[in-house]
Backbone as numpy.savetxt, mean C-alpha at the origin, in Angstrom:
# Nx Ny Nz CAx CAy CAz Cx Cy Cz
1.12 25.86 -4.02 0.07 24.84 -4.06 0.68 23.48 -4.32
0.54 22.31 -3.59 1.05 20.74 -3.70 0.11 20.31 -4.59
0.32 19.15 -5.12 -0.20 18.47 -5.81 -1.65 18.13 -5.47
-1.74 18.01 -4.35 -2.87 17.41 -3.79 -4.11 18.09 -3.13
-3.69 19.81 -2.96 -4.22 20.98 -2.33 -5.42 20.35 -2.19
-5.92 20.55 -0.88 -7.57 20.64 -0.42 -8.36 18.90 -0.52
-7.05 17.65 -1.03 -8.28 16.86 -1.37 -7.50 15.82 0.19
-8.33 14.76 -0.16 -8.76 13.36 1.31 -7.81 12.50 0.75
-7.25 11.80 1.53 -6.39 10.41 1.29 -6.52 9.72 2.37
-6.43 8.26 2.24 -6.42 7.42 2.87 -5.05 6.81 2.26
-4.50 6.35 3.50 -3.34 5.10 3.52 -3.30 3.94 5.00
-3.88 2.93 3.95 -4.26 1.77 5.15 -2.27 1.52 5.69
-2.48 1.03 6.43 -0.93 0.93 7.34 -0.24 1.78 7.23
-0.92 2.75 7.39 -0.04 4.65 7.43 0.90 4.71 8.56
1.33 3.56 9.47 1.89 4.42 10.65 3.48 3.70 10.77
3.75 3.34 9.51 5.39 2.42 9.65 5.44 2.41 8.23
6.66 2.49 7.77 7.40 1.77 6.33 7.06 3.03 5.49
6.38 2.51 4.23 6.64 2.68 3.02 5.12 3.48 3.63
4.13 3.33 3.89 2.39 3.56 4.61 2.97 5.08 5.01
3.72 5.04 5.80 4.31 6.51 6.67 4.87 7.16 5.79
5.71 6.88 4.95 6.51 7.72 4.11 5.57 8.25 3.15
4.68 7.64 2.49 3.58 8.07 1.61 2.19 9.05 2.21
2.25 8.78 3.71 0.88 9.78 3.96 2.03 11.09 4.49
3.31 11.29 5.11 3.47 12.19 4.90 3.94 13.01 3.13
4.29 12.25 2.44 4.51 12.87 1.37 3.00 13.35 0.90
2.01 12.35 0.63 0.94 13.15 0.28 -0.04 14.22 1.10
0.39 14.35 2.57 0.38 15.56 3.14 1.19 16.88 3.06
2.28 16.68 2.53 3.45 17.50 2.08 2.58 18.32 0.83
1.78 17.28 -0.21 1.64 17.60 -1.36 -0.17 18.13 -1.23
-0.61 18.76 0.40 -1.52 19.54 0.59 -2.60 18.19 1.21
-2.64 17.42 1.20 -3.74 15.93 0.96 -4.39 16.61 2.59
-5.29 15.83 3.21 -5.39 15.63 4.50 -5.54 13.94 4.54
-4.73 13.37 5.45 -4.50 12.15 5.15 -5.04 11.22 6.50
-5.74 10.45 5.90 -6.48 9.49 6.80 -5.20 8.23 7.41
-4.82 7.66 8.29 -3.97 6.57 8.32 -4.85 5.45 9.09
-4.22 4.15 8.80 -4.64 3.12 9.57 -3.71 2.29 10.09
-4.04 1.83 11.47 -2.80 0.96 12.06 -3.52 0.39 13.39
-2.94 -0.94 13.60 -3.53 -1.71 14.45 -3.01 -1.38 15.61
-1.71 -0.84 16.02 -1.02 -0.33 17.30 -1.38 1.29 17.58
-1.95 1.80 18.33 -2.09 3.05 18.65 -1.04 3.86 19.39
-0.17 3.78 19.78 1.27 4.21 20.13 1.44 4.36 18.50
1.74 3.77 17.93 2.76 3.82 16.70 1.85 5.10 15.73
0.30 4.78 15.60 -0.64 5.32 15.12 -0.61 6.74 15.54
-0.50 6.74 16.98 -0.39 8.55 17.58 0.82 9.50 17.11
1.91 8.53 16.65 3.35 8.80 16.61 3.59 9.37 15.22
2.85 8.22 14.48 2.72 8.77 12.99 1.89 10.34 12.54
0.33 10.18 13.28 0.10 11.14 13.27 0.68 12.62 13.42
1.78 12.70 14.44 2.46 13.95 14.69 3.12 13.92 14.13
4.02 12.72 13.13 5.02 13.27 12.16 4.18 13.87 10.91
3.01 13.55 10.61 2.49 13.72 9.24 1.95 14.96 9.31
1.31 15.19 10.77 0.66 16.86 10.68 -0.87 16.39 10.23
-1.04 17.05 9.00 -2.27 17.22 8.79 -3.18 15.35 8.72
-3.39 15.15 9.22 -3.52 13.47 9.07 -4.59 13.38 10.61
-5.38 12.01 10.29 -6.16 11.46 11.34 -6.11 9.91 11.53
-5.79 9.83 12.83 -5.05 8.03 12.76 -6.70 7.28 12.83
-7.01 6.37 13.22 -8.15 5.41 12.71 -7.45 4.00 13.27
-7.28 3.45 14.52 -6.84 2.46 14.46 -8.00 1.21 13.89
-7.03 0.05 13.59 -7.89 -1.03 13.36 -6.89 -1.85 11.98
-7.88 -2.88 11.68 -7.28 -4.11 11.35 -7.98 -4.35 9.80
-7.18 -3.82 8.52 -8.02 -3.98 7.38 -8.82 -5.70 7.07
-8.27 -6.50 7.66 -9.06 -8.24 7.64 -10.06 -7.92 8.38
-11.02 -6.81 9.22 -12.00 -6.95 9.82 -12.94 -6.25 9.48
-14.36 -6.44 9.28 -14.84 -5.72 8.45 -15.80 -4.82 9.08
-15.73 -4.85 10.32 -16.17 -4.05 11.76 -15.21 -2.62 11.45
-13.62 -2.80 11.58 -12.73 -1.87 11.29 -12.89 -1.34 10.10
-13.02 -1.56 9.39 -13.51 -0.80 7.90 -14.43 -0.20 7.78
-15.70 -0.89 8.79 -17.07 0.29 8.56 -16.76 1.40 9.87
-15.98 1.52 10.97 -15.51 2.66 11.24 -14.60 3.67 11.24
-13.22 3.26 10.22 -12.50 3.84 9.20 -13.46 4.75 8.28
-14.60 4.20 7.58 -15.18 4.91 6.37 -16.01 5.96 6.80
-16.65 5.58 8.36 -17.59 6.18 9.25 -16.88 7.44 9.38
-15.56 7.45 10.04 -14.53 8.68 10.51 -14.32 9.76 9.11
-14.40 9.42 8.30 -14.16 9.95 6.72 -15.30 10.26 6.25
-16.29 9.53 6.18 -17.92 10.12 5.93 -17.71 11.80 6.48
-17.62 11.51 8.23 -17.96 12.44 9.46 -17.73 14.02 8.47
-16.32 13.41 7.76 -15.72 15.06 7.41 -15.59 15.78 6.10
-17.08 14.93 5.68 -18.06 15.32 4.57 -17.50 15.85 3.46
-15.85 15.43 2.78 -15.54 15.76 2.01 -15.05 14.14 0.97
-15.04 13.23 1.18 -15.38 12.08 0.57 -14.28 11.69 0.50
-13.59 10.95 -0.65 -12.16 10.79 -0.31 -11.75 10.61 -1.99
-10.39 11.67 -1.89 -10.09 11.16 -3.52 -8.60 10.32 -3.81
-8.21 9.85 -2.67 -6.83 9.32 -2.62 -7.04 8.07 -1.60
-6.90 6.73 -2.07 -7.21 5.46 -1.79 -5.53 4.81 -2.22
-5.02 4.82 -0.87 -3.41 3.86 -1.53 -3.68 2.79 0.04
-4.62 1.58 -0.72 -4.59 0.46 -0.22 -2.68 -0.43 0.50
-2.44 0.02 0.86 -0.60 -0.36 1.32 -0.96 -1.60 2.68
-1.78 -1.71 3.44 -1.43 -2.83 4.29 -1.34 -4.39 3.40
-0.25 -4.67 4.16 -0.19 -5.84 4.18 0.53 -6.84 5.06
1.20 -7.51 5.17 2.10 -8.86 5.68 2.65 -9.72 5.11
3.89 -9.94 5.58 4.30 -10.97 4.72 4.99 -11.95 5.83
5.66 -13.72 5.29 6.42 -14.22 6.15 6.86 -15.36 5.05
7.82 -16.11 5.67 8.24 -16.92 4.90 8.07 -18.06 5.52
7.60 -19.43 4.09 6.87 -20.74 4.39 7.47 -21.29 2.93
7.77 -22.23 2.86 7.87 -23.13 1.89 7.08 -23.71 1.51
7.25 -24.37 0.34 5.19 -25.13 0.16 4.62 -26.57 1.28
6.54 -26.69 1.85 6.24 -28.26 2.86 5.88 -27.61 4.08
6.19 -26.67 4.53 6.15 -25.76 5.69 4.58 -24.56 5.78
3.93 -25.01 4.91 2.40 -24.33 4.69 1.28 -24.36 5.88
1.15 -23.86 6.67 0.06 -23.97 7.37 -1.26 -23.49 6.60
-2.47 -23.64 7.47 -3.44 -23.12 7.46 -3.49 -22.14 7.45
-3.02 -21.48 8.82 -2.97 -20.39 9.68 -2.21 -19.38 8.53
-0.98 -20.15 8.32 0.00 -19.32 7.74 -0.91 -18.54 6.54
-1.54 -19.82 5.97 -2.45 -18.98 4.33 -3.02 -18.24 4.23
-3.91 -18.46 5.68 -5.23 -17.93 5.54 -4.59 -16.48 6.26
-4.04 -16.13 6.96 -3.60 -14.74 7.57 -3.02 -13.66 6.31
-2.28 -14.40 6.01 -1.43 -13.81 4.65 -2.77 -13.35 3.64
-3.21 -14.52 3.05 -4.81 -14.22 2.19 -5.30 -13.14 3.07
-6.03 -13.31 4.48 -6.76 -12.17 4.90 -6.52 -11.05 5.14
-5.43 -10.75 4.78 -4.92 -9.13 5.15 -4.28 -8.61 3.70
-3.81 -9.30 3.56 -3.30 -8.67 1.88 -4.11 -8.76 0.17
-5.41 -9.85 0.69 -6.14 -10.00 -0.58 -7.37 -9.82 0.00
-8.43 -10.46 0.79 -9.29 -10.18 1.55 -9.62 -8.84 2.42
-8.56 -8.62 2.67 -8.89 -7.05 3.15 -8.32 -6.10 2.03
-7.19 -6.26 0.93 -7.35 -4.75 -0.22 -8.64 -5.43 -0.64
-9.57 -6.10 -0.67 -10.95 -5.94 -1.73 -11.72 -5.31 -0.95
-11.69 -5.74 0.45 -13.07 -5.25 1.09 -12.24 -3.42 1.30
-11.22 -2.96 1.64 -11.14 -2.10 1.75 -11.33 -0.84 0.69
-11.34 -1.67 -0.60 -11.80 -0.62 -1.52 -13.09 -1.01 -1.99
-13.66 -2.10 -2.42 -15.19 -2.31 -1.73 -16.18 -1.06 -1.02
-15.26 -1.20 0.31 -16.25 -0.62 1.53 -15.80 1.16 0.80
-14.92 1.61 -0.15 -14.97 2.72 0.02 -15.69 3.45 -1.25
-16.02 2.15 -2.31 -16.80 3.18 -3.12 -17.73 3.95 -3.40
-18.54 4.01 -2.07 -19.69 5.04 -1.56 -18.95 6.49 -1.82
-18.08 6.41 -0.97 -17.16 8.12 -0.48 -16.05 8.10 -1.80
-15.61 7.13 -2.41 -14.69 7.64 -3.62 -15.35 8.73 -4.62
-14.85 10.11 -4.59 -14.79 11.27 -5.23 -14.94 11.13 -6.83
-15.65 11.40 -8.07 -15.18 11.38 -9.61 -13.47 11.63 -9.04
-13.43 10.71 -10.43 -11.99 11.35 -10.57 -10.76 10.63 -9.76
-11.33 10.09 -8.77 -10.25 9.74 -7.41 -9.18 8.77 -8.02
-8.37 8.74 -7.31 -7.33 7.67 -7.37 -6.64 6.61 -6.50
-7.10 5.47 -6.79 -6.95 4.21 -6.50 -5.69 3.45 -6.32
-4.73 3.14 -5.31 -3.22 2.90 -5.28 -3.34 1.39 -4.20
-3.33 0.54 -5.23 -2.97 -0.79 -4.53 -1.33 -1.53 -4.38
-1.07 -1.64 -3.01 0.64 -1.95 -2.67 0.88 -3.45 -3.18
1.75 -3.45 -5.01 2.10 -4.94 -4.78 3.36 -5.16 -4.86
3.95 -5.84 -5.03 5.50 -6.35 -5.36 6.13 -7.10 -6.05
7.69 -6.75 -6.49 8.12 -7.14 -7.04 8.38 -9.08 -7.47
7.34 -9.34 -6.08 7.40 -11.03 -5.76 6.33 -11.72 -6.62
5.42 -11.04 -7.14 4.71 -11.29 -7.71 4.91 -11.65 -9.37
6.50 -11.12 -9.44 6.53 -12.18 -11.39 7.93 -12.50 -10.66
8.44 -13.04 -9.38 9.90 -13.83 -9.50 8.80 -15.43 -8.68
9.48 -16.33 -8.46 9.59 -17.29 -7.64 10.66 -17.13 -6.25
10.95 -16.50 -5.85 11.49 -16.50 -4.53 11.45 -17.37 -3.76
12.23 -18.43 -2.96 11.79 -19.89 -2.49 11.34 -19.06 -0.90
10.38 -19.96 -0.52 9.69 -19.72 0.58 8.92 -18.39 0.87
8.54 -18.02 -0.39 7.93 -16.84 0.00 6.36 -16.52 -1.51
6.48 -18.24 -1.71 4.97 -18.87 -2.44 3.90 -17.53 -2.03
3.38 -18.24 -0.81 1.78 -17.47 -0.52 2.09 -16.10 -0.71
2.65 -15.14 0.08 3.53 -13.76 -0.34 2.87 -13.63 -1.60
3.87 -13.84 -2.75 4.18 -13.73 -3.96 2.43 -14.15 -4.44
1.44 -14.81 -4.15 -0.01 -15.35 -4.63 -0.50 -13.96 -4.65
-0.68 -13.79 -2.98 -1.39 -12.45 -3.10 -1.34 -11.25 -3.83
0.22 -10.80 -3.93 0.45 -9.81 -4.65 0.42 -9.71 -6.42
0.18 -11.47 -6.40 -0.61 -11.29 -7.90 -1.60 -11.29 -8.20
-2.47 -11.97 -6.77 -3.99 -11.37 -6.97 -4.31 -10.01 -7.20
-3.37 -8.83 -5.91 -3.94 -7.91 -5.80 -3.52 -7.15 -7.58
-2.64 -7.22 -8.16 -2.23 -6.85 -9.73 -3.36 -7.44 -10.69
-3.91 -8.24 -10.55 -5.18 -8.78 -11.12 -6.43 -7.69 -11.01
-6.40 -7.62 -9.43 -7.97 -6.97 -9.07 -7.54 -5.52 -9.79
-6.61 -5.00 -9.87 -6.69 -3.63 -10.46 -6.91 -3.32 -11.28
-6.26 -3.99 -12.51 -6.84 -4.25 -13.98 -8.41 -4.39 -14.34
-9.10 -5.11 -13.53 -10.51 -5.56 -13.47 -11.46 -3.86 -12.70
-10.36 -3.49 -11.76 -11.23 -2.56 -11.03 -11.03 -1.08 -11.90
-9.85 -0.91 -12.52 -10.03 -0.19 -13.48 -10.92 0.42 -14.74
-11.41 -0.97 -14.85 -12.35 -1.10 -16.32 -13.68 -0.66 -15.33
-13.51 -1.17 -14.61 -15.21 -1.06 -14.05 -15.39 -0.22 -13.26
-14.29 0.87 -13.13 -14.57 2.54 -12.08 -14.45 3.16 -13.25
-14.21 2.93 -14.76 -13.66 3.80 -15.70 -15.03 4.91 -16.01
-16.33 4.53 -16.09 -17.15 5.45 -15.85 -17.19 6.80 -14.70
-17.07 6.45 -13.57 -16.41 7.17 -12.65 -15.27 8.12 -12.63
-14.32 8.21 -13.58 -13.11 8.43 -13.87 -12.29 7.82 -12.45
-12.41 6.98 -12.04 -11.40 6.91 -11.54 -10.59 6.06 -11.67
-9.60 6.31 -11.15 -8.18 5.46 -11.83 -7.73 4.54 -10.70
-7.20 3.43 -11.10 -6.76 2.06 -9.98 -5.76 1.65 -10.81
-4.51 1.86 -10.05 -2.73 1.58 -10.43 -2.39 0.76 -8.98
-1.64 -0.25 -9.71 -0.72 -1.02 -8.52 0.50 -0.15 -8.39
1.34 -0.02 -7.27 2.36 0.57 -6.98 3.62 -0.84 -6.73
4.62 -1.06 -7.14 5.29 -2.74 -6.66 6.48 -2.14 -6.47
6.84 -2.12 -5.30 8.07 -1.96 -4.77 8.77 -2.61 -5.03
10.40 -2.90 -5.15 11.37 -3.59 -5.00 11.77 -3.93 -3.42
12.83 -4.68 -3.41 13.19 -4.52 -2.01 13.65 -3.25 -1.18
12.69 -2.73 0.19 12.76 -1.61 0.68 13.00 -1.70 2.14
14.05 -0.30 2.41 14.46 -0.72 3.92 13.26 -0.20 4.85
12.61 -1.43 5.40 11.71 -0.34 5.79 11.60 -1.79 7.32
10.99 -1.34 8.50 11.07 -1.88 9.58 10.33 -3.76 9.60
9.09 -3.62 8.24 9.00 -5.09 8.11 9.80 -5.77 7.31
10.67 -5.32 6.32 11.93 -6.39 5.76 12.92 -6.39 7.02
13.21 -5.57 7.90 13.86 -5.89 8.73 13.59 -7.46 9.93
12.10 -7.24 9.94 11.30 -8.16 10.47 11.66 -9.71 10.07
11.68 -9.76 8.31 11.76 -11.17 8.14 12.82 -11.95 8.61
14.24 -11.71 8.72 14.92 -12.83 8.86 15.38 -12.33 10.31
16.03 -13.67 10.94 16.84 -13.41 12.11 17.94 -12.38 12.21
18.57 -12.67 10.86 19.90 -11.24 10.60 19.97 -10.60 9.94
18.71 -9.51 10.04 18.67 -8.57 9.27 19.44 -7.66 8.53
20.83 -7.86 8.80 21.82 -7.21 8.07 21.91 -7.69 7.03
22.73 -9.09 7.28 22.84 -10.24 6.34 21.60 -10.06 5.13
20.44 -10.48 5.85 19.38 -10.14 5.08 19.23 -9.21 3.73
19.34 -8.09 4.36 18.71 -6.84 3.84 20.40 -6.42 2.70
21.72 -6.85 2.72 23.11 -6.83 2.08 22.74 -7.83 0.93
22.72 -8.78 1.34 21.75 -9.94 0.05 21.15 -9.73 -0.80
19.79 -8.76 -0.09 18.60 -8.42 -1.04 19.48 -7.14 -2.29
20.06 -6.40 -1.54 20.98 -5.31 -2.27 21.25 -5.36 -3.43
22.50 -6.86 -3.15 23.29 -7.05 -4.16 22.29 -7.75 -5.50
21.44 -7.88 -5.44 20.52 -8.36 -6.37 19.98 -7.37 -7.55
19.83 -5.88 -6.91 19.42 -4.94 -7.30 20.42 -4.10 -8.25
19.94 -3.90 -9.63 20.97 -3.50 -10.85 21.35 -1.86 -10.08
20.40 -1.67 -9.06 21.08 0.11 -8.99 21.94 -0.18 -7.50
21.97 -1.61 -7.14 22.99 -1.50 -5.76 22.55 -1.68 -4.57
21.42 -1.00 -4.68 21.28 -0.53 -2.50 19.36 -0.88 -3.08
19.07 -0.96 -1.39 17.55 -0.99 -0.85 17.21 0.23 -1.72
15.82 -0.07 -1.89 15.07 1.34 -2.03 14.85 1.94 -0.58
14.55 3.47 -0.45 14.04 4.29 0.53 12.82 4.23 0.60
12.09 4.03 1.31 10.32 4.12 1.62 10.30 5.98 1.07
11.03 7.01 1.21 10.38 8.23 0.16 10.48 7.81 -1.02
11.54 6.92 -2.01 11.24 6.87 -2.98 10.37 5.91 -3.53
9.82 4.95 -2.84 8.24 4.75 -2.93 6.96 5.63 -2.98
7.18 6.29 -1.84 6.67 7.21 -1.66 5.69 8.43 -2.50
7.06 8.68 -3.30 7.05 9.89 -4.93 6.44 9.09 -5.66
6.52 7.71 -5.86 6.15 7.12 -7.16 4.44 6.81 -6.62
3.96 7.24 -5.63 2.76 7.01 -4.98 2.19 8.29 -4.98
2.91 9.62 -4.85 2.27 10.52 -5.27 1.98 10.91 -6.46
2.89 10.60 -7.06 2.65 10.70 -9.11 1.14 9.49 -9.39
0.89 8.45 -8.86 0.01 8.05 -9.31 -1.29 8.76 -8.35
-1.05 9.92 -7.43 -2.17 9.85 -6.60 -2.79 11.09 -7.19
-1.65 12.12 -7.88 -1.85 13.72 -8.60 -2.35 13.26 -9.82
-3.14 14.16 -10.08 -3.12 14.64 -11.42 -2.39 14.37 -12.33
-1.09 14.51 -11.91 0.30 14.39 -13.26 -0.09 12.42 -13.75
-0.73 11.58 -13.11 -1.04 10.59 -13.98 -2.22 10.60 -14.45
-2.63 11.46 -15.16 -4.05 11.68 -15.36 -4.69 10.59 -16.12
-3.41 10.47 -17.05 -4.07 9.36 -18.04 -3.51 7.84 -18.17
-2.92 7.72 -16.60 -2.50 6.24 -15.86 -3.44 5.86 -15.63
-3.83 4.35 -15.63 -5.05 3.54 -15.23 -4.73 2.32 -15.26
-4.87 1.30 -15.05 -4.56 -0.22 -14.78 -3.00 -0.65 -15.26
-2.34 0.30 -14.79 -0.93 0.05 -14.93 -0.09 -0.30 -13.69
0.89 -0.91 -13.79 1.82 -1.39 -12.38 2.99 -0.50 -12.61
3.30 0.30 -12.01 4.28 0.70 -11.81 5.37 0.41 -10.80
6.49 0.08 -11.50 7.90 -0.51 -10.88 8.90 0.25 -10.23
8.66 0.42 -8.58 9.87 1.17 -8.05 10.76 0.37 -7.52
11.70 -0.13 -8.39 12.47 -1.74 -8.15 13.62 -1.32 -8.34
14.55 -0.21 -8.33 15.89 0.03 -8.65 16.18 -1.11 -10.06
15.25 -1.44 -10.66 15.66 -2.10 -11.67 15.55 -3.30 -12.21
15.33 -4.39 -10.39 15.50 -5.46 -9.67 14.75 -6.95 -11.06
13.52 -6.56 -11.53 12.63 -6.98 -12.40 12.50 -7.16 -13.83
13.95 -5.53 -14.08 13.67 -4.80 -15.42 14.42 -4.96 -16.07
16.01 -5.40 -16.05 17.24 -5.68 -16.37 17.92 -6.85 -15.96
């Protein structure tokens, strides 16, 4: 028996990174796992690695996509007890280099859509369920050019604390998950030389190397089982250290 035998999960951007590594682990750990992703190639692809899983394309900033995400999950009348909010985006802007565009995209997908996406799901959230919002380690450094980034992910560490207290009747539990730097296909994304890049970010880290998107992953199933029963508005740090030392 897995951790998770017989229950529902959702993982918004299930079909790349740290999103993929976590809906198959919490399918590993019995889940049946909902994914979301705006590319359907990538979405179909994920699906067959995860097995037990149902892709859902669409765009958590739209709130059209969210009421037929919740629609697909209603359908299979078992509600949902595993909510690991993980989409997001990131890019780099300096505060002179700020667009509009730039803010407002970043805001709408990483703060605007984790509210409405757990919002839109507390109809179908299960007693008991568990609540997993993706933030990061950017959220207590200053990192230059990576301001707006670093806003959101302290909003979203905010909303959990708040959403905690106020599902606590419910039993359910809402934990931020904050990665450190992870090799995963969107840090590859940010810079032009992603080697360079991603050797940089490394040497920063007290344990040496990138994290692995599985060992995100584990630290996403411990808050999604049982075994955190009595976790609740806590952030947990899978940072090789990066934050802590």
């Amino acid at each position: 028996m897995g951790l998770l035998e017989g229950r529902t999960a959702l993982v918004t951007g299930g079909s790349t990174g740290i999103g993929l590594a976590s809906a198959v682990r919490l399918a590993a750990e019995g889940a049946h796992v909902f994914i979301t992703g705006r590319r359907q190639a990538e979405l179909d692809a994920a699906v067959d690695v995860i097995g037990s899983a149902t892709g859902v394309t669409g765009d958590i900033s739209n709130p059209a996509d969210l009421d037929r995400l919740y629609e697909a999950i209603r359908d299979r009348g078992r509600g949902l007890d595993v909510l690991f909010a993980n989409a997001s985006v990131a890019s780099f802007a300096t505060l002179e280099q700020i667009t509009e565009e730039h803010f407002d995209t970043i805001f709408d997908i990483n703060v605007r859509g984790t509210v409405f996406t757990v919002r839109k799901a507390l109809p179908l959230l299960n007693d008991g369920a568990s609540v997993i919002l993706n933030g990061s380690t950017n959220a207590d450094v200053g990192d230059e050019a990576f301001g707006v980034y670093a806003a959101t992910k302290a909003a979203v560490r905010s909303f959990s604390r708040t959403w905690a207290n106020e599902l606590r009747g419910r039993g359910i539990r809402v934990n931020t998950i904050s990665p450190g730097p992870t090799d995963t296909p969107g840090l590859s994304g940010l810079a032009p030389d992603p080697v360079a890049f991603k050797r940089q970010l490394a040497e920063g880290v007290p344990l040496g190397r990138l994290g692995r998107p599985e060992e995100i992953a584990a630290a996403v199933a411990f808050l999604a089982s049982d075994q955190s029963s009595f976790v609740t508005g806590s952030n947990l740090y899978a940072d090789g250290g990066l934050v802590q030392v």
